[in-house]
Residue frames as a rotation matrix with the C-alpha (Angstrom) as fourth column:
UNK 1
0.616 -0.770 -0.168 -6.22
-0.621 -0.605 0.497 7.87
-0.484 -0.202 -0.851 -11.44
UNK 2
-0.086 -0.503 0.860 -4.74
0.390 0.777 0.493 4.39
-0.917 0.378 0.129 -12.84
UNK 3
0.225 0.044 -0.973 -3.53
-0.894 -0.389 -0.224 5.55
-0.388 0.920 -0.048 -16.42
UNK 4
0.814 0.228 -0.534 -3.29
-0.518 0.700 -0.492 2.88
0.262 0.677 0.688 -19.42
UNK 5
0.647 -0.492 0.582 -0.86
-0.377 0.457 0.806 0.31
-0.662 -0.741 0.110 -18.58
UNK 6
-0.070 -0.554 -0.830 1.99
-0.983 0.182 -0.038 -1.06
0.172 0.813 -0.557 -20.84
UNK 7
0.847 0.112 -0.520 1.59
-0.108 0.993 0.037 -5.19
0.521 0.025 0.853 -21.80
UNK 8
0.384 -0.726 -0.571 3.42
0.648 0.652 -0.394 -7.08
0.658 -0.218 0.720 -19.23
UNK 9
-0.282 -0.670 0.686 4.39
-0.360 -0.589 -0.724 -4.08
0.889 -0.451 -0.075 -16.96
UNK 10
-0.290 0.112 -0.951 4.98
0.667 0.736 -0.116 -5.15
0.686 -0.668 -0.288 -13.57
UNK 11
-0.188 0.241 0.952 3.06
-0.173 -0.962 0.210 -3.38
0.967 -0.125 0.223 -10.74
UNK 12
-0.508 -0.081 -0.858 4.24
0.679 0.576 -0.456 -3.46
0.530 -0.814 -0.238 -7.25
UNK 13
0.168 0.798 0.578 1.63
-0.140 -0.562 0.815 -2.43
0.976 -0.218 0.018 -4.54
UNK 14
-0.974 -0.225 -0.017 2.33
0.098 -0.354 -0.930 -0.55
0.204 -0.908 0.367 -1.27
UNK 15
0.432 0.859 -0.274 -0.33
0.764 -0.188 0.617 -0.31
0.478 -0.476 -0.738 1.42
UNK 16
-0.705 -0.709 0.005 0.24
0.532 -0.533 -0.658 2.82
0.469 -0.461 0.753 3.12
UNK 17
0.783 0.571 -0.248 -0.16
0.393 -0.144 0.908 4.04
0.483 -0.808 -0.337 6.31
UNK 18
0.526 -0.587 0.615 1.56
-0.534 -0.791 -0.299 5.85
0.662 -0.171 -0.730 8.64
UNK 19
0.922 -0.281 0.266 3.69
0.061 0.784 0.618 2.52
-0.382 -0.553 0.740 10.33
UNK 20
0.520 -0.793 -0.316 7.24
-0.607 -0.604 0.517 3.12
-0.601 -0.077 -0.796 10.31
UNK 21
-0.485 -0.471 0.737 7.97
0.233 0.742 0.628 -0.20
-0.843 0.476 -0.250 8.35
UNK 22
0.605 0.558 0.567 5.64
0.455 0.342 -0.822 0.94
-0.653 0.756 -0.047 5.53
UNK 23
0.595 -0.500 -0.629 8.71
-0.641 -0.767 0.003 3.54
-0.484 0.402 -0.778 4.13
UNK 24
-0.494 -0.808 0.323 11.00
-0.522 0.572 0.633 0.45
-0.696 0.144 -0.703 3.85
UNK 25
-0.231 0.544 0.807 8.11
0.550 0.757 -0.353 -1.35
-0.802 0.363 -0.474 1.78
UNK 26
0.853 0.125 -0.507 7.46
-0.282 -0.708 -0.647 2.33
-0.440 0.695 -0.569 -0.41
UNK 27
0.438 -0.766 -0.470 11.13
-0.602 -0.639 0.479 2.28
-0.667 0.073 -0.741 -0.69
UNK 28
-0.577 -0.356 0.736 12.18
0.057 0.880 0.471 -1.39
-0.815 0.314 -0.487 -1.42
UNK 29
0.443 0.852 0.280 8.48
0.488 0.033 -0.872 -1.15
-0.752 0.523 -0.401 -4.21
UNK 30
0.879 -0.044 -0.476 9.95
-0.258 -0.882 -0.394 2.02
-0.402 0.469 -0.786 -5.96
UNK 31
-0.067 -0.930 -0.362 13.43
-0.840 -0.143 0.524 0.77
-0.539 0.339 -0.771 -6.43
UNK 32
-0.484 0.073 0.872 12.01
0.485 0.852 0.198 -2.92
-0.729 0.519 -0.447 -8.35
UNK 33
0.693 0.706 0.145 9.74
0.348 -0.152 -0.925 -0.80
-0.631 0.691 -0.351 -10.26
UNK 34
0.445 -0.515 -0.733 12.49
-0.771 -0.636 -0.021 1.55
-0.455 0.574 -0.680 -11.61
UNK 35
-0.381 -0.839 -0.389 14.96
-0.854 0.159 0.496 -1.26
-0.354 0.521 -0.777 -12.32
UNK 36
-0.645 0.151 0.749 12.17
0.156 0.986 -0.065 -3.65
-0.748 0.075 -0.659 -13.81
UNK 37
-0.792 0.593 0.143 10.37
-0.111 -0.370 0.922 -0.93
0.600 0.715 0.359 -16.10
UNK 38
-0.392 0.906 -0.158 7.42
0.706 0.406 0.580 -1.47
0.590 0.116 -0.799 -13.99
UNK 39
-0.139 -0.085 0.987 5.36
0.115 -0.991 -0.069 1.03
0.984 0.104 0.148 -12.04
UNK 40
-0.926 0.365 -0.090 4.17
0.082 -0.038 -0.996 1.68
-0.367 -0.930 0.006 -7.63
UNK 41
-0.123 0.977 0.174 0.73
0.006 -0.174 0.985 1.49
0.992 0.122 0.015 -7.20
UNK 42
-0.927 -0.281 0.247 -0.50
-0.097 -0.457 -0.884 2.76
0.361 -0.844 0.396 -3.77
UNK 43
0.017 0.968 -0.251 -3.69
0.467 0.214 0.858 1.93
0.884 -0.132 -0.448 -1.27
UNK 44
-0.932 -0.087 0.353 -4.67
-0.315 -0.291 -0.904 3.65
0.181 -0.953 0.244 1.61
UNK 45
-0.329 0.802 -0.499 -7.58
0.493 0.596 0.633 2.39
0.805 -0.038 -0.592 3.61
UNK 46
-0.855 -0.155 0.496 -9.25
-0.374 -0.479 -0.794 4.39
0.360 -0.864 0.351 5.70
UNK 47
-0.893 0.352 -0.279 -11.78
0.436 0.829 -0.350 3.50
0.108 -0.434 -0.894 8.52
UNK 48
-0.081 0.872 0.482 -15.46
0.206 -0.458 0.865 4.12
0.975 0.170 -0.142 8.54
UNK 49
-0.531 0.242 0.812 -16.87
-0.827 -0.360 -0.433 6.08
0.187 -0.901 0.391 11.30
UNK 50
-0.780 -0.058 -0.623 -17.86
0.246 0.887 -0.391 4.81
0.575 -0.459 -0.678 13.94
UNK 51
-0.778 0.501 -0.378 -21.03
0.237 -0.323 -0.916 4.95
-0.581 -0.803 0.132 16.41
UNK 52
-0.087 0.988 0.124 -24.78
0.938 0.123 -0.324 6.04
-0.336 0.088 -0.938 15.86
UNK 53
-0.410 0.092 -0.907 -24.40
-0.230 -0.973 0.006 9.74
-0.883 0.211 0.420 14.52
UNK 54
0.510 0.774 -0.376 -26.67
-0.006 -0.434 -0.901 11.89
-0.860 0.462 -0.217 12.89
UNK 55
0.852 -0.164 0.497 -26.15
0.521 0.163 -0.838 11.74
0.056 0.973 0.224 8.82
UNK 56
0.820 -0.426 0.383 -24.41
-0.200 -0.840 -0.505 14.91
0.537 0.337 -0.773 8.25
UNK 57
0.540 -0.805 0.245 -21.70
-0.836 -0.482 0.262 14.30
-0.093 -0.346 -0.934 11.29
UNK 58
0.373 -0.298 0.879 -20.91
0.565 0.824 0.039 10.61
-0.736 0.482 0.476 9.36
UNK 59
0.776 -0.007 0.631 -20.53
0.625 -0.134 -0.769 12.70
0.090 0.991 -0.099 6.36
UNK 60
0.629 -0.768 0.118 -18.09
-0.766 -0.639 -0.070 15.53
0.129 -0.046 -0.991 7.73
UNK 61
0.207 -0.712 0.671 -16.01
-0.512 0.506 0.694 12.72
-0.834 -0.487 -0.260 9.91
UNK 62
0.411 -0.352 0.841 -15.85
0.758 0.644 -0.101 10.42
-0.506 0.679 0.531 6.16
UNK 63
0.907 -0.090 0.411 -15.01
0.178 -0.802 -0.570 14.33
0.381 0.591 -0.712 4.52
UNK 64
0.470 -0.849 0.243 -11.70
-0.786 -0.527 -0.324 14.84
0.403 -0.039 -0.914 6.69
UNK 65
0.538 -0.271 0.798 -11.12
-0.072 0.929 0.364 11.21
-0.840 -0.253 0.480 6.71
UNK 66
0.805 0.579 -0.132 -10.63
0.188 -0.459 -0.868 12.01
-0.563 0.674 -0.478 3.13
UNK 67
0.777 -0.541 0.322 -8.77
-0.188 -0.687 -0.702 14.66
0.601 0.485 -0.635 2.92
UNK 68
0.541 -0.523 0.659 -6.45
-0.623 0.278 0.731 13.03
-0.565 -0.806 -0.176 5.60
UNK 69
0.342 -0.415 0.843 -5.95
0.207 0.908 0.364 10.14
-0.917 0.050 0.396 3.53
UNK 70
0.922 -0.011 0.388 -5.15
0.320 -0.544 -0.775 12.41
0.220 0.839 -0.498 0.20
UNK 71
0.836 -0.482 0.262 -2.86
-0.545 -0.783 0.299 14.51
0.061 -0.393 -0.918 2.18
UNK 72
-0.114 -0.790 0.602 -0.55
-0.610 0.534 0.586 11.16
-0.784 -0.300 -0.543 3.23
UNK 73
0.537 -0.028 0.843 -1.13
0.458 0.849 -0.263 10.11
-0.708 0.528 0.469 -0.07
UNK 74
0.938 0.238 0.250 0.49
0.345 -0.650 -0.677 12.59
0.002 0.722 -0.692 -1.29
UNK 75
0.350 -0.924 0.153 3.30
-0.927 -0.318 0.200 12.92
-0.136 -0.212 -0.968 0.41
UNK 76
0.229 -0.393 0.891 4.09
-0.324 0.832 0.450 9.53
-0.918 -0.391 0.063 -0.08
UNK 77
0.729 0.391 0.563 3.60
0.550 0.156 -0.821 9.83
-0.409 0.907 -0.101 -3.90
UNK 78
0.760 -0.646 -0.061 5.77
-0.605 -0.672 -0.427 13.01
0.235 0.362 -0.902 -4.64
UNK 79
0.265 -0.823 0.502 8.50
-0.521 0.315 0.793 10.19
-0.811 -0.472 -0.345 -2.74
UNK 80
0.200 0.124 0.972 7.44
0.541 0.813 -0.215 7.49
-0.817 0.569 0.096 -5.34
UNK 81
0.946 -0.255 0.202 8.02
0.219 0.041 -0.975 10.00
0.241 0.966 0.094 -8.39
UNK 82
0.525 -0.840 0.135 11.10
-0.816 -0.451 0.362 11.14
-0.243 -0.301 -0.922 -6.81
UNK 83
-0.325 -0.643 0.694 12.60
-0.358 0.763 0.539 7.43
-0.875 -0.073 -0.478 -6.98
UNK 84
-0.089 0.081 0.993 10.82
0.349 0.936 -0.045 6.30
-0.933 0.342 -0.112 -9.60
UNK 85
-0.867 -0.309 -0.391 10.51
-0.144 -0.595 0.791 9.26
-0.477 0.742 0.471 -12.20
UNK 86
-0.648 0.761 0.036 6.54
-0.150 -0.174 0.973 8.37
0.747 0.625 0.227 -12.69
UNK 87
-0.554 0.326 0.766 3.62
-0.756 -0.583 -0.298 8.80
0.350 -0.744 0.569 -10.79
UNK 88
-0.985 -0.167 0.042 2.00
-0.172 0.973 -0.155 5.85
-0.015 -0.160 -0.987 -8.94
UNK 89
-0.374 0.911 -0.173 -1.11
0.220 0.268 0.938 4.37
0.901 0.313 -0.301 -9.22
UNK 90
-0.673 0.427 0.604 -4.17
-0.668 -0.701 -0.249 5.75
0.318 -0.571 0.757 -6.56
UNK 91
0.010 0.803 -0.596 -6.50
0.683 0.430 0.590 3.62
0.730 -0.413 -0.544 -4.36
UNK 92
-0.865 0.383 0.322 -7.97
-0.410 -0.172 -0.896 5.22
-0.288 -0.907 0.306 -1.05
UNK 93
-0.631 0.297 -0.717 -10.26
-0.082 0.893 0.442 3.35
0.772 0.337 -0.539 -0.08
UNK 94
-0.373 -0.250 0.894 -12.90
-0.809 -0.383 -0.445 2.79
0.454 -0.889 -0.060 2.73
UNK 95
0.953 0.298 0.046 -13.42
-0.275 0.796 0.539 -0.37
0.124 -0.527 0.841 5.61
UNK 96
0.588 -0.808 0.039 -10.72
-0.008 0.043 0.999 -2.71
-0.809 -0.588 0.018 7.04
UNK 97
0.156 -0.642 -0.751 -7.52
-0.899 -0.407 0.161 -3.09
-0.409 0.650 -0.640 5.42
UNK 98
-0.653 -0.577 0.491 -7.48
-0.323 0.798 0.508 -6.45
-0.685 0.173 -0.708 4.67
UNK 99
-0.007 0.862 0.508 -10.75
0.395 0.469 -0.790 -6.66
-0.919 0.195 -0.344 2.87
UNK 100
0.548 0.017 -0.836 -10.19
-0.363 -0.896 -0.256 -3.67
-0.753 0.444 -0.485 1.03
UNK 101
-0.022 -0.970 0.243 -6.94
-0.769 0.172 0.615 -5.38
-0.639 -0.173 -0.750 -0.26
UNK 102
-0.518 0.245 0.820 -8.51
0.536 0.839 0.088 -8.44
-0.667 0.485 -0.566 -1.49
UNK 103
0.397 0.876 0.275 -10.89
0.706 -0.099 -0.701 -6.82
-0.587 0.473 -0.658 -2.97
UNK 104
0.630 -0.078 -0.773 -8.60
-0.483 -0.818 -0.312 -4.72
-0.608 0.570 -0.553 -5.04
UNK 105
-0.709 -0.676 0.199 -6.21
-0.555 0.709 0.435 -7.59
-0.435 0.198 -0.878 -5.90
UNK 106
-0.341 0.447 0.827 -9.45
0.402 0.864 -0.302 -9.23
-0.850 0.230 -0.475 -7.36
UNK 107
0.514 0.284 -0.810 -10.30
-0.061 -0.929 -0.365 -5.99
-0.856 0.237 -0.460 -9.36
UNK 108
0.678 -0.656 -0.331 -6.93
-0.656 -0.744 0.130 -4.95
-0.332 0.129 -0.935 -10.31
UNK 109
0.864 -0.478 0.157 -5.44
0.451 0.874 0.180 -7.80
-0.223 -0.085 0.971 -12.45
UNK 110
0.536 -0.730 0.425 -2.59
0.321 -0.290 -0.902 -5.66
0.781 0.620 0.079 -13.52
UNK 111
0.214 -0.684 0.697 -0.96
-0.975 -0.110 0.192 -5.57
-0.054 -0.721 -0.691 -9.83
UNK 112
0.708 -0.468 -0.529 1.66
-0.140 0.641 -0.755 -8.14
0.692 0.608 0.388 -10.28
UNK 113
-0.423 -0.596 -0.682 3.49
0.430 0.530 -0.731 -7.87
0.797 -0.603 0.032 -6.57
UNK 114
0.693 0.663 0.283 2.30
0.040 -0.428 0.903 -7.02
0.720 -0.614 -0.323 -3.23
UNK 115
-0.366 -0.919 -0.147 4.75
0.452 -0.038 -0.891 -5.49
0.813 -0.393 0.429 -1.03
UNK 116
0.808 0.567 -0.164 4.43
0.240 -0.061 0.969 -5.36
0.539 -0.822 -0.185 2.75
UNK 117
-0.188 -0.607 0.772 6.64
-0.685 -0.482 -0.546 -3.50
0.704 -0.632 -0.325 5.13
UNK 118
0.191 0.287 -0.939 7.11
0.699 0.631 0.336 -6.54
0.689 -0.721 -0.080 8.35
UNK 119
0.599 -0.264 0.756 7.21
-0.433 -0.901 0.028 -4.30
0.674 -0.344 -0.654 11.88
UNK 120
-0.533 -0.790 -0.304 10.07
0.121 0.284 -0.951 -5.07
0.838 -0.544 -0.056 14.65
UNK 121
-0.346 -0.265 0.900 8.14
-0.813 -0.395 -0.429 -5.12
0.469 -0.880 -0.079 17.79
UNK 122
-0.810 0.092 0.579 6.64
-0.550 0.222 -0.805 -6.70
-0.203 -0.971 -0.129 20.07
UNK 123
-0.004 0.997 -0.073 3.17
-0.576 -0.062 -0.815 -6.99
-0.817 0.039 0.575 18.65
UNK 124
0.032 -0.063 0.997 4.37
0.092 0.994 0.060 -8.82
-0.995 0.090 0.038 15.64
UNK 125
-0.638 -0.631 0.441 4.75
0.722 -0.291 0.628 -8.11
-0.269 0.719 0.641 12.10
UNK 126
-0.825 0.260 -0.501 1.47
-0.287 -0.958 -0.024 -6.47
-0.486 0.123 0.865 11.37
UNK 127
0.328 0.768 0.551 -2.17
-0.150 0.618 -0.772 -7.53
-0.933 0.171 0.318 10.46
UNK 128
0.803 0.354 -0.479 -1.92
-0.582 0.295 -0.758 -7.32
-0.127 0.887 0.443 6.99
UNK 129
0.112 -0.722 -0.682 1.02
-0.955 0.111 -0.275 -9.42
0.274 0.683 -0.677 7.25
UNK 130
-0.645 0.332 0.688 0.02
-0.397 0.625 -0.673 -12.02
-0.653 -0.707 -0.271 10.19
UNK 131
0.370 0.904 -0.215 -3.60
-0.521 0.010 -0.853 -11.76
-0.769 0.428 0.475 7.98
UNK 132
0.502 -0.143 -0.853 -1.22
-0.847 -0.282 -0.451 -12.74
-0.176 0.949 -0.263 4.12
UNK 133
-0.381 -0.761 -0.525 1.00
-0.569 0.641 -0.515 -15.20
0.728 0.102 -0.677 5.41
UNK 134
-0.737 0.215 0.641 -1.43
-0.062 0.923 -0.380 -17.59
-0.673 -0.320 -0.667 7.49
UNK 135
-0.477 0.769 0.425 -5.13
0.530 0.637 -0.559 -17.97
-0.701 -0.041 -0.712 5.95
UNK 136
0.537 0.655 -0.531 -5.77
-0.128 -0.559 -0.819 -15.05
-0.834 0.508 -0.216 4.08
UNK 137
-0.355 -0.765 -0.537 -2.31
-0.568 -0.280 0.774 -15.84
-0.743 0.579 -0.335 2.06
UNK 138
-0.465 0.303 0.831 -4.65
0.535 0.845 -0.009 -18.40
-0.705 0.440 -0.555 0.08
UNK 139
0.537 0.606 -0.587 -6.46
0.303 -0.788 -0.536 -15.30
-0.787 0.110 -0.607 -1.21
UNK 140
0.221 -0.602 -0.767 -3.48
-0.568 -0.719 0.401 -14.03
-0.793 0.347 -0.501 -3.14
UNK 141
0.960 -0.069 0.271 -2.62
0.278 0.354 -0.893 -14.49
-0.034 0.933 0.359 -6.98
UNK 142
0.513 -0.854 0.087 0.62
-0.520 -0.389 -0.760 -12.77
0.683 0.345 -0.644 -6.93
UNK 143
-0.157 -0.907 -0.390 3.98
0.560 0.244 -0.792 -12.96
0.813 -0.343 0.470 -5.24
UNK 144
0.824 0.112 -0.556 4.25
0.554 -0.370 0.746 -11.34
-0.122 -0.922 -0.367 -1.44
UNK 145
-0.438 -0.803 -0.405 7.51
0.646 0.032 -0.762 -9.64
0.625 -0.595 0.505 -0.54
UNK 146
0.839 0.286 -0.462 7.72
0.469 0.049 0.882 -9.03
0.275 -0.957 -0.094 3.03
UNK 147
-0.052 -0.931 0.360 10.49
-0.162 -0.348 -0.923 -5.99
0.985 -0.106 -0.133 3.63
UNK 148
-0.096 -0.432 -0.897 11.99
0.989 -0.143 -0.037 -5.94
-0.112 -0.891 0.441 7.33
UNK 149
0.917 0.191 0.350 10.93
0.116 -0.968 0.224 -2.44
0.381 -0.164 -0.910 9.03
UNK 150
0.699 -0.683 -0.212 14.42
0.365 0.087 0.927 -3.14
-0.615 -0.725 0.310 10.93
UNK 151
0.141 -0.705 0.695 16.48
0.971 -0.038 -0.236 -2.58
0.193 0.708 0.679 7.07
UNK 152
-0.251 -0.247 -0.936 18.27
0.140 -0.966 0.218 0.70
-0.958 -0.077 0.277 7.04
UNK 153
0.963 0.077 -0.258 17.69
-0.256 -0.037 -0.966 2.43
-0.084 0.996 -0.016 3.08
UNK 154
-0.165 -0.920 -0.356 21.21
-0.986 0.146 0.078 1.07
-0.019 0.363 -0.931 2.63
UNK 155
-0.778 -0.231 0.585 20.25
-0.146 0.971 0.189 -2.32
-0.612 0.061 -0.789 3.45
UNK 156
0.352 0.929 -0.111 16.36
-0.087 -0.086 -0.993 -1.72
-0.932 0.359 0.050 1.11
UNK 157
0.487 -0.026 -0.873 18.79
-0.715 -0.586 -0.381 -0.61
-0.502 0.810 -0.303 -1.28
UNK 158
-0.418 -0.873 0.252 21.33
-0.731 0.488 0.477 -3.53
-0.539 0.016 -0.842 -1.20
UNK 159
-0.741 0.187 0.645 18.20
0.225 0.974 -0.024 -5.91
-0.633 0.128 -0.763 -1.94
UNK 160
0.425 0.771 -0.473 16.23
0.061 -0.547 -0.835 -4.01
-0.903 0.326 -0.280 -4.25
């Protein structure tokens, strides 16, 4: 799905999932790309089944894993050309999300920021941000940014 890049374009990658901080991280992505010429590029990770089943019901449960993770890539995409006036780059992926991650960020030298959505509760900001910004953050070539799920799109927009 990744179409030819332009030299030097900058390309800011969204993990996405269905965590209410990851919109602020779509959003905050989409508005640097527009006003930097550069483009979104998008991962979803989904998990592998689980348990001892027979082939075939691994294969159905990875088949509407799938088409799940298409489905909310999609809707999250039609946002990205909305704001950004070009479609974004495709990953879907499967295993955890942090591995996945690296392992596209080692791939993929033409992602150039990684943008994380941080969440507001209790539980802390969120693995892949807990995971970026103690031990795995050695892993990374690029720049982090770390939006606040707490920003309203006025306040995404203010710093974008």
């Amino acid at each position: 799905m990744n179409e030819q890049l332009k030299s030097g374009e900058r390309v800011f990658l969204v993990v996405v999932d269905e965590s209410p901080e990851m919109r602020n991280a779509l959003r905050y992505a989409c508005r640097r790309a527009k006003r930097t010429g550069g483009r979104v590029a998008m991962l979803y990770v989904m998990d592998p089944p689980e348990g001892q089943q027979w082939g075939s019901v691994v294969e159905l449960m990875r088949e509407e894993a799938r088409q799940q993770a298409e489905t909310a890539v999609a809707r999250y995409a039609d946002e990205a050309v909305s704001m950004t006036g070009q479609p974004p780059s495709i990953y879907i992926r499967e295993g955890k999300s942090r591995d996945e991650l690296a392992k596209l960020l080692a791939e993929d030298r033409s992602i150039s920021v990684l943008v994380l959505g941080s969440a507001s509760g209790s539980d802390g900001p969120g693995p892949l941000v807990t995971a970026f910004t103690g031990k795995a953050g050695g892993q990374l070539r690029i720049p982090l940014t770390i939006v606040p799920g707490v920003l309203t799109e006025a306040e995404v927009d203010a710093i974008s």
